[in-house]
N, C-alpha and C positions, 0 to 999 in steps of 0.2 A: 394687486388690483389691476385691472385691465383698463387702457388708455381710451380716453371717449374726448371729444372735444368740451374743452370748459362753454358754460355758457355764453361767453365774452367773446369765443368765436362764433358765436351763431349772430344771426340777422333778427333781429324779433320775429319778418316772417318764417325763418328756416325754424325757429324756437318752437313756435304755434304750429306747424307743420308737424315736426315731428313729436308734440304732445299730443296733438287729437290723432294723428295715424292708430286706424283701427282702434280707439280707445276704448271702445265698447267692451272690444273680449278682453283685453288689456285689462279693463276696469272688475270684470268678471272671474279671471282668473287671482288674480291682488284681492279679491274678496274672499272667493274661496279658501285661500292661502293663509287668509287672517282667520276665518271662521272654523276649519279644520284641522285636525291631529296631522294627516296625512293626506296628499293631494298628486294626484298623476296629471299631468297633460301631456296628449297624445293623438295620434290620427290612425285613420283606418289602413290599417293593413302593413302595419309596420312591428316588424316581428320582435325589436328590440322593448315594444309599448308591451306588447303580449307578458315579453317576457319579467318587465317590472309587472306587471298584473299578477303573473301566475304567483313572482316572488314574495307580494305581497298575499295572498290569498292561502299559499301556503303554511307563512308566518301566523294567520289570520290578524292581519291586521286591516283592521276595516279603514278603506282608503275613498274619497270621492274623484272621481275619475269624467274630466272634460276631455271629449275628441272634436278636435279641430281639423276637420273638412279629411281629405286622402290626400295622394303624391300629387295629382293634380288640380286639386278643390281647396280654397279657404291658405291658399299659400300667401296673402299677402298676411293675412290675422295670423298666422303661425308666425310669419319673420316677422311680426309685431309682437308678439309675446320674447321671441327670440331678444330682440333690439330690447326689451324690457327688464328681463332676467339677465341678459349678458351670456348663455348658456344656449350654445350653436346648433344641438340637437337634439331630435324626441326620442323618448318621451323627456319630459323637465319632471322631477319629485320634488316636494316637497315636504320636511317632516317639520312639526312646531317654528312654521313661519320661516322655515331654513331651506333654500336650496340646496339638496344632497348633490344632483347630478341626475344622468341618465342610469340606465337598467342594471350596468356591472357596478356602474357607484352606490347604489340603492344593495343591491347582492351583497357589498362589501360589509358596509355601513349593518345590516341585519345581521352577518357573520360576527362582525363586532361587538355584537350585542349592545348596539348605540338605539335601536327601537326605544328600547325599553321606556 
């Protein structure tokens, strides 16, 4: 498990700061993630999103797919999805509520025949 400050280091305002930071796509993607088999998030023009796309598309596994802004757009809501998940890079997958990982985690995990 990866080290985060307990709440008892935080300030109540530092608490409330980073609970509403971006909380909107934050609150949208934690939705999707509950109400979906399979869920991408991702941004434009980032070739590793493509390619969890393509991997899922091939599989035909029908996935719902959020993009969150490009390299220079929508970069705070991305490190807000980032700071939420704990998982550094896009795209983020998830399969039955489970963070897989990114594109080659996703690749692995279908090799596996963990879809199913």
């Amino acid at each position: 498990m990866r080290t985060t400050l307990s709440n008892d280091s935080l300030t109540p305002e530092a608490a409330k700061a980073i609970s509403s930071y971006h909380s909107g796509i934050v609150s949208e993607v934690a939705d999707a993630v509950e109400k979906n088999k399979v869920v991408v998030v991702g941004m434009v023009a980032n070739p590793f999103v493509k390619r969890a796309r393509k991997a899922l598309e091939a599989s035909n596994v029908p996935f719902k797919y959020i993009e969150v802004g490009s390299y220079v757009s929508k970069w705070k809501e991305r490190l807000a999805i980032k700071l939420w998940s704990g998982w550094p890079t896009y795209p983020q997958v998830f399969v039955n509520g489970k963070l897989v990982g990114g594109a080659v985690d996703l690749e692995k995990f279908i090799q596996n025949g963990q879809m199913a």
